[in-house]
Chimera marker file (.cmm) of the C-alpha trace (Angstrom):
<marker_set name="trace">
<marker id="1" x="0.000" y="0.000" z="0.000" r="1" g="1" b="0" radius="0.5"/>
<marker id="2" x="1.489" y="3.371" z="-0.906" r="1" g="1" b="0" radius="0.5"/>
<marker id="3" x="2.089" y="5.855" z="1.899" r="1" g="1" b="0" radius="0.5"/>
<marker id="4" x="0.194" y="8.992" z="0.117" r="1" g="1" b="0" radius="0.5"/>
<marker id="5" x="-2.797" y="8.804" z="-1.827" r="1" g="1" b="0" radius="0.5"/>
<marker id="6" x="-2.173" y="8.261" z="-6.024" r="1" g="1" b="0" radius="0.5"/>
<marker id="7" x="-4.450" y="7.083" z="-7.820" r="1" g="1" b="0" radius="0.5"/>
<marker id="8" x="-4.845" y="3.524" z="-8.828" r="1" g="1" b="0" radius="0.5"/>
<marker id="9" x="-4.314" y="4.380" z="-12.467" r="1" g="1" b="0" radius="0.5"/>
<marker id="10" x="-0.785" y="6.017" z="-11.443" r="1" g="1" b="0" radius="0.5"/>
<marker id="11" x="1.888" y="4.797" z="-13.045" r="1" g="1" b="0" radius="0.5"/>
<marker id="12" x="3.783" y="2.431" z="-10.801" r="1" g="1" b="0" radius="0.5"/>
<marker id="13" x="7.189" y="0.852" z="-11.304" r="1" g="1" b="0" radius="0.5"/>
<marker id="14" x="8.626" y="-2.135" z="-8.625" r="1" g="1" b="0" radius="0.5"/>
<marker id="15" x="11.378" y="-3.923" z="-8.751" r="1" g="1" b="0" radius="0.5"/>
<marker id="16" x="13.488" y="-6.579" z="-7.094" r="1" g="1" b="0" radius="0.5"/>
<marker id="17" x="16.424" y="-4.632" z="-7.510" r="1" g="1" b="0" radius="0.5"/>
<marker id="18" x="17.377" y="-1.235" z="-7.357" r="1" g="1" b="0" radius="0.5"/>
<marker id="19" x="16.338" y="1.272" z="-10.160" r="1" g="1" b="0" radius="0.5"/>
<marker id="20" x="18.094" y="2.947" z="-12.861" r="1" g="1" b="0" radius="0.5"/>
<marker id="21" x="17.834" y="6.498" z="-13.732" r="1" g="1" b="0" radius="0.5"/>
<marker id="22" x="16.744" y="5.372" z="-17.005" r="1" g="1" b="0" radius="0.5"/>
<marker id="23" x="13.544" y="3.085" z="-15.821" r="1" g="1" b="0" radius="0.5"/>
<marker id="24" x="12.820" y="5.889" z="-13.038" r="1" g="1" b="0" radius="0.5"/>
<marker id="25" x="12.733" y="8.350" z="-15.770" r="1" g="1" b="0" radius="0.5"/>
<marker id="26" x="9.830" y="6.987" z="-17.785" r="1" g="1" b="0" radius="0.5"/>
<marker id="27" x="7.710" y="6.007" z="-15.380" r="1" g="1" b="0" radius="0.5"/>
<marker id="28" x="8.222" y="9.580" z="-13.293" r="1" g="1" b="0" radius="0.5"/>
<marker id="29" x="9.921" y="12.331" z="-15.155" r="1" g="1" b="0" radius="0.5"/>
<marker id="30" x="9.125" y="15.174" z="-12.435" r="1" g="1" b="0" radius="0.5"/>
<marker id="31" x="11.898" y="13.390" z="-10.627" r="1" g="1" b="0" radius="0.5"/>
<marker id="32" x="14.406" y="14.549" z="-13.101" r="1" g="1" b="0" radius="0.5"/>
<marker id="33" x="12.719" y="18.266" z="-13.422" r="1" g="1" b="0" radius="0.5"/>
<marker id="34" x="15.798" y="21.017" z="-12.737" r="1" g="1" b="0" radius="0.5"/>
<marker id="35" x="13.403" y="23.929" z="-11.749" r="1" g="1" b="0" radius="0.5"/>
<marker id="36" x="9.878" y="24.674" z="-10.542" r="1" g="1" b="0" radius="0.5"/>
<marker id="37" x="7.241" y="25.269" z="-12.789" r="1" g="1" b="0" radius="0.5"/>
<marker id="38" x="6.149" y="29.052" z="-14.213" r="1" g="1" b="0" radius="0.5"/>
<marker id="39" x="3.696" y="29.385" z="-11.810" r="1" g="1" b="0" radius="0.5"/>
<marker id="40" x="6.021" y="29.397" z="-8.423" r="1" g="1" b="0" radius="0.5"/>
<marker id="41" x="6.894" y="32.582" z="-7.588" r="1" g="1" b="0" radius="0.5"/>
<marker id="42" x="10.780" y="33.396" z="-6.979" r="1" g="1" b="0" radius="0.5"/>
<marker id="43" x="10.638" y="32.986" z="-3.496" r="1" g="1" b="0" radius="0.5"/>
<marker id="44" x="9.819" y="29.480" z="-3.773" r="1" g="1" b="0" radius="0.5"/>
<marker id="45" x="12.755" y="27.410" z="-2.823" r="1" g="1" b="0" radius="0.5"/>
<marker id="46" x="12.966" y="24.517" z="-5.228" r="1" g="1" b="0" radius="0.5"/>
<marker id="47" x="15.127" y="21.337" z="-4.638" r="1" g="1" b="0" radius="0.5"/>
<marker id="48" x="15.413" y="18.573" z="-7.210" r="1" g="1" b="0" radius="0.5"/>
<marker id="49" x="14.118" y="15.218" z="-5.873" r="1" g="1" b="0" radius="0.5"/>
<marker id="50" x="16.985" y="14.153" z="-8.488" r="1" g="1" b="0" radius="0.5"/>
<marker id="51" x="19.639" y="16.180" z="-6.512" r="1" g="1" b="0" radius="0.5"/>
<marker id="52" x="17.643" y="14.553" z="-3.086" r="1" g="1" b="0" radius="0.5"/>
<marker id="53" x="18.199" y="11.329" z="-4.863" r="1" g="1" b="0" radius="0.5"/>
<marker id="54" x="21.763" y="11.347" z="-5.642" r="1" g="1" b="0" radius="0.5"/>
<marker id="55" x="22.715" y="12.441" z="-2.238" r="1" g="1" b="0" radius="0.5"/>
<marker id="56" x="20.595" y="9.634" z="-0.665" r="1" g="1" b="0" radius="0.5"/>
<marker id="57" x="22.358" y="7.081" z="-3.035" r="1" g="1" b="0" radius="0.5"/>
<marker id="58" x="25.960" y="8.712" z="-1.899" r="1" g="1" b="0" radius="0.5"/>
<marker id="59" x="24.048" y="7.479" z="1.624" r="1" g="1" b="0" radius="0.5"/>
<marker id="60" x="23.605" y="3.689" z="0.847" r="1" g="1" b="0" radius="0.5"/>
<marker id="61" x="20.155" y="4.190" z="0.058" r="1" g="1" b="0" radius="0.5"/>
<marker id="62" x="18.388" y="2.703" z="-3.701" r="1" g="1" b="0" radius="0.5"/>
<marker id="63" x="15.462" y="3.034" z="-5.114" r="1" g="1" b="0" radius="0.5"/>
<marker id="64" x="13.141" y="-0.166" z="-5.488" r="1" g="1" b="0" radius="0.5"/>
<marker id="65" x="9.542" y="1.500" z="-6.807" r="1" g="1" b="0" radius="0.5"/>
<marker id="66" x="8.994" y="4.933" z="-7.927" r="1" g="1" b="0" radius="0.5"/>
<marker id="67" x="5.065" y="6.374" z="-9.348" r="1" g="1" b="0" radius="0.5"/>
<marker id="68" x="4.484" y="9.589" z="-10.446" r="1" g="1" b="0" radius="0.5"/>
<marker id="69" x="0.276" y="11.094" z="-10.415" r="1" g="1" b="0" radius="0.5"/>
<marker id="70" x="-1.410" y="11.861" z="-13.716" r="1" g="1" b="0" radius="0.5"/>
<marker id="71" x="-2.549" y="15.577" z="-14.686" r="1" g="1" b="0" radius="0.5"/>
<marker id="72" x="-5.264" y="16.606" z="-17.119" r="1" g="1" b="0" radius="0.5"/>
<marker id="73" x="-2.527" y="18.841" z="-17.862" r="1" g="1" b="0" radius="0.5"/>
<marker id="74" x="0.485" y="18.251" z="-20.138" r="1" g="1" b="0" radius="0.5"/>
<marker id="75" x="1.844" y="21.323" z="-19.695" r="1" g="1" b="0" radius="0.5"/>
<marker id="76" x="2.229" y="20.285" z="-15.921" r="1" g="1" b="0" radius="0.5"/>
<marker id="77" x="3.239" y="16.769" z="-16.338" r="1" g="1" b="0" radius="0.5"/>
<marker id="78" x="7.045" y="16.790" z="-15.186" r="1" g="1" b="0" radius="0.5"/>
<marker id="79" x="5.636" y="18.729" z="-12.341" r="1" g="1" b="0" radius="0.5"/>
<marker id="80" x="2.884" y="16.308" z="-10.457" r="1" g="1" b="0" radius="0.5"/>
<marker id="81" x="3.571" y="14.788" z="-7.165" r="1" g="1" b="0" radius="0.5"/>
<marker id="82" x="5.619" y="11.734" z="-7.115" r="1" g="1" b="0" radius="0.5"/>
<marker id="83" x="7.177" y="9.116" z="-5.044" r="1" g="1" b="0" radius="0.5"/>
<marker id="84" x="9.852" y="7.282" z="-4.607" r="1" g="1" b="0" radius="0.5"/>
<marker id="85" x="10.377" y="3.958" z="-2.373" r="1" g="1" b="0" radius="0.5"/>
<marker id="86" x="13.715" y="3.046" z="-0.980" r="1" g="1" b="0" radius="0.5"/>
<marker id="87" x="15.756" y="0.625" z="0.662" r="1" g="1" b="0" radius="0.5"/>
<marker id="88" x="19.630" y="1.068" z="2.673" r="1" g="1" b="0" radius="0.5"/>
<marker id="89" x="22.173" y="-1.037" z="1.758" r="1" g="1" b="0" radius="0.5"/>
<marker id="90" x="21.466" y="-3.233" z="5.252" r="1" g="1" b="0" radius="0.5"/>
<marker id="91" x="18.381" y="-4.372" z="3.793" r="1" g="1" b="0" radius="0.5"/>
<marker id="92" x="19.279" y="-5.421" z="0.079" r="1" g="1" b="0" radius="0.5"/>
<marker id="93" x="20.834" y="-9.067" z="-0.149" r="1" g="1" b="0" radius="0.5"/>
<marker id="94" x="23.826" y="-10.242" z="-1.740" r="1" g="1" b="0" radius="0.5"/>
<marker id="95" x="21.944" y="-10.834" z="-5.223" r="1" g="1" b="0" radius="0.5"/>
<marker id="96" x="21.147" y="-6.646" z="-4.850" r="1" g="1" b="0" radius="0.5"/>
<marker id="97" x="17.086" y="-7.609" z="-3.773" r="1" g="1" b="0" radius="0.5"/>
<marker id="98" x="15.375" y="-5.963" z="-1.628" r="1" g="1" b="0" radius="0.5"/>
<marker id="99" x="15.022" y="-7.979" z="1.138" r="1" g="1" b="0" radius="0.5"/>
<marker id="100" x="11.807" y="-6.571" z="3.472" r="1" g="1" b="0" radius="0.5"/>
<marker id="101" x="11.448" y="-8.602" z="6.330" r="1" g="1" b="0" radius="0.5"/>
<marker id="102" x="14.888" y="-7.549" z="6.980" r="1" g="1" b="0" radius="0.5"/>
<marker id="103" x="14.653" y="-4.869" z="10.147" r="1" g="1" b="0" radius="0.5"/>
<link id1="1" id2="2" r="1" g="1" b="0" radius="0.2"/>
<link id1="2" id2="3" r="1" g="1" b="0" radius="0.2"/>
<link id1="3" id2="4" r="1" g="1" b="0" radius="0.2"/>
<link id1="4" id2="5" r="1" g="1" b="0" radius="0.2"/>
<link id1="5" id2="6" r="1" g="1" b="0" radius="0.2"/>
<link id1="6" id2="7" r="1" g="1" b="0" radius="0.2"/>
<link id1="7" id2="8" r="1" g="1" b="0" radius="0.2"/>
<link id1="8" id2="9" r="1" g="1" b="0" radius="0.2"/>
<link id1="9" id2="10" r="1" g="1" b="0" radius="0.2"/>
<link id1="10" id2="11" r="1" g="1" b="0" radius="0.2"/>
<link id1="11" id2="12" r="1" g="1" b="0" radius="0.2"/>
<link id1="12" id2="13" r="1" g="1" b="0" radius="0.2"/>
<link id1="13" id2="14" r="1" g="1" b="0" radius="0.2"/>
<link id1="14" id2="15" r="1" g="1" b="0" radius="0.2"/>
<link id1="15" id2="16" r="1" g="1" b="0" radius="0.2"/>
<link id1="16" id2="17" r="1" g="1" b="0" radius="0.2"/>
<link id1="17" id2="18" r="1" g="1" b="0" radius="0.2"/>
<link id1="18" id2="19" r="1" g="1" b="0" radius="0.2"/>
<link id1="19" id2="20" r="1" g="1" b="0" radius="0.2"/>
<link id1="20" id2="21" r="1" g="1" b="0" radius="0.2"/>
<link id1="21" id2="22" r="1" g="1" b="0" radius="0.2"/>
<link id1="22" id2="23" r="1" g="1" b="0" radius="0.2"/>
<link id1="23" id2="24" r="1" g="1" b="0" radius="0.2"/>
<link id1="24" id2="25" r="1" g="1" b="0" radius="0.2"/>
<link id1="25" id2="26" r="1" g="1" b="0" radius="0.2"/>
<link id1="26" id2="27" r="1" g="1" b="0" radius="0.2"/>
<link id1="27" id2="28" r="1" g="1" b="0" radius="0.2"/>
<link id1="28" id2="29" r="1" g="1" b="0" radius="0.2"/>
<link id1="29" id2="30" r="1" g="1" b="0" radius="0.2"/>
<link id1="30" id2="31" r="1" g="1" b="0" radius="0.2"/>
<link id1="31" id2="32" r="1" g="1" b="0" radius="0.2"/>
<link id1="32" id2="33" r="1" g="1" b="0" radius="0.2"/>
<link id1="33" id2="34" r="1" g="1" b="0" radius="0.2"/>
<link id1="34" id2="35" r="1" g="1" b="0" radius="0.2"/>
<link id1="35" id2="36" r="1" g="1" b="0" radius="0.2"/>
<link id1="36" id2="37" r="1" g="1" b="0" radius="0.2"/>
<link id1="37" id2="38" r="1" g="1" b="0" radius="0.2"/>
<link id1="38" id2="39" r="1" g="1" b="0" radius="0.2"/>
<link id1="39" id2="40" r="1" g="1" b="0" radius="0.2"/>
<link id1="40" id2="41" r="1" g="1" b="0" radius="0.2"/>
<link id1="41" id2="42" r="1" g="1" b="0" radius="0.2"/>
<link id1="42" id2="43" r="1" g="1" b="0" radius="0.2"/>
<link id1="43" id2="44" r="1" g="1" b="0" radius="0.2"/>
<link id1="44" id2="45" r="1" g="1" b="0" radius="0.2"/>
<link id1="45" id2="46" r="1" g="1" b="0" radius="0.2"/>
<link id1="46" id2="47" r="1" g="1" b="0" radius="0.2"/>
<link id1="47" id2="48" r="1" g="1" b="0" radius="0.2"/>
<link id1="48" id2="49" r="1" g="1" b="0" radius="0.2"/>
<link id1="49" id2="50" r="1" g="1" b="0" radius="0.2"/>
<link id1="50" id2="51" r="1" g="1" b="0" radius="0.2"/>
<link id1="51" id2="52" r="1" g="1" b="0" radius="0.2"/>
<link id1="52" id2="53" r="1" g="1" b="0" radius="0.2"/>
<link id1="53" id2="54" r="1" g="1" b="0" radius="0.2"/>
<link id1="54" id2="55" r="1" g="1" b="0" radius="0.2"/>
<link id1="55" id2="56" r="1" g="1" b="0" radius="0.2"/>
<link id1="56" id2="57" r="1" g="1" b="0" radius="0.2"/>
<link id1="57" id2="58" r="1" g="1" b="0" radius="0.2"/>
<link id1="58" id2="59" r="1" g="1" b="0" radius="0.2"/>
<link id1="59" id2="60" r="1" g="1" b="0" radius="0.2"/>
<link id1="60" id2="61" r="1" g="1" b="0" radius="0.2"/>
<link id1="61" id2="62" r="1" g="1" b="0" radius="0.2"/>
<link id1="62" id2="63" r="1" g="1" b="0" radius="0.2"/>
<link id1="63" id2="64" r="1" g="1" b="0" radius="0.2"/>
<link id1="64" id2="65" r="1" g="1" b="0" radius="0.2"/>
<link id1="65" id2="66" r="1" g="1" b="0" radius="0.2"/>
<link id1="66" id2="67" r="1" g="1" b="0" radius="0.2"/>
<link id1="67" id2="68" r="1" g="1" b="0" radius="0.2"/>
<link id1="68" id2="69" r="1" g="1" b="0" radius="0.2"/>
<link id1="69" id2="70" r="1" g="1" b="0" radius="0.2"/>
<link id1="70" id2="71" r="1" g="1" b="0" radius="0.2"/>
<link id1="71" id2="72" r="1" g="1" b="0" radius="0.2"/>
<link id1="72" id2="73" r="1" g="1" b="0" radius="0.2"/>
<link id1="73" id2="74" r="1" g="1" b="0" radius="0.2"/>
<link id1="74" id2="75" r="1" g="1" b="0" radius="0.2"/>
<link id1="75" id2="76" r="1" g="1" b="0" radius="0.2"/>
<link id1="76" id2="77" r="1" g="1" b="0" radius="0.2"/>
<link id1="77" id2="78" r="1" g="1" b="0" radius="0.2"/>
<link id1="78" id2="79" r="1" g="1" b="0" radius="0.2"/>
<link id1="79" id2="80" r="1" g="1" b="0" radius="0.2"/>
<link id1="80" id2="81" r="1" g="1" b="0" radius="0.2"/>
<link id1="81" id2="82" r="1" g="1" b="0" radius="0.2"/>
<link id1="82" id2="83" r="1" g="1" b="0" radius="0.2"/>
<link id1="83" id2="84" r="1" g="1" b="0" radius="0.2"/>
<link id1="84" id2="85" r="1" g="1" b="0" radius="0.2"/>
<link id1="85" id2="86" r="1" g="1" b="0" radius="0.2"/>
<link id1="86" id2="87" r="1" g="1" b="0" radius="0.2"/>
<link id1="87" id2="88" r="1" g="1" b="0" radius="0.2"/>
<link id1="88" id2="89" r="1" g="1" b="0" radius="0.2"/>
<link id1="89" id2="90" r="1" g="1" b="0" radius="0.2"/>
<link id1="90" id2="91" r="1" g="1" b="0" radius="0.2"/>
<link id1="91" id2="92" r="1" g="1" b="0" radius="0.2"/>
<link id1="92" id2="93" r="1" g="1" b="0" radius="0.2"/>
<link id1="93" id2="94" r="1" g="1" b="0" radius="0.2"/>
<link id1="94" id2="95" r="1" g="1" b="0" radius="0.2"/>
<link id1="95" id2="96" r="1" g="1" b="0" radius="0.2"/>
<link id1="96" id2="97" r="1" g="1" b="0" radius="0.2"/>
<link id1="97" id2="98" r="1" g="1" b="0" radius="0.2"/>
<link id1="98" id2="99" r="1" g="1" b="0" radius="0.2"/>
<link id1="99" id2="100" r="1" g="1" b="0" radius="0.2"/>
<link id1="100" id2="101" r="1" g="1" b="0" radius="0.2"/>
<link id1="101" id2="102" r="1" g="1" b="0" radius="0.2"/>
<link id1="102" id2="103" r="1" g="1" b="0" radius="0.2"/>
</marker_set>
């Protein structure tokens, strides 16, 4: 079960082992978005979840599922809510699988 509401239709990728830029990037392209949309004003303070993700990877932390929401709009699409799912290094087995019942 995901830990914020998307939609059911939301694309969704999972995976047994951790995720490449690549796959992240078409399922949820807002991930890889380097500034905020037209409408944020300049005193909005924007931070990359790519940036967010590097740093976290640098950490010992990978990404195992990522889904992005859908928008009526396409002008908005690399700017909807998304998520991404991770697991540290202490939980991913020797075969680079997630392993959850791991604490």
């Amino acid at each position: 079960m995901l830990a914020s509401r998307f939609a059911s239709r939301s694309p969704v990728l999972r995976s047994d082992s951790p995720l490449s830029d690549d796959q992240i990037h078409r399922v949820a392209p807002s991930i890889f978005v380097d500034a905020p949309h037209e409408s944020r004003s300049q005193r909005y303070a924007y931070i990359p979840t790519a940036t967010v993700l590097t740093e976290l990877r640098k950490e010992g932390f990978q990404p195992f599922m990522v889904t992005q929401t859908r928008t009526r709009h396409e002008d908005r699409r690399d700017y909807t809510k998304h998520m991404i799912r991770l697991h540290h290094a202490s939980q991913i087995n020797a075969r680079g699988e997630a392993n959850d019942n791991e604490i």
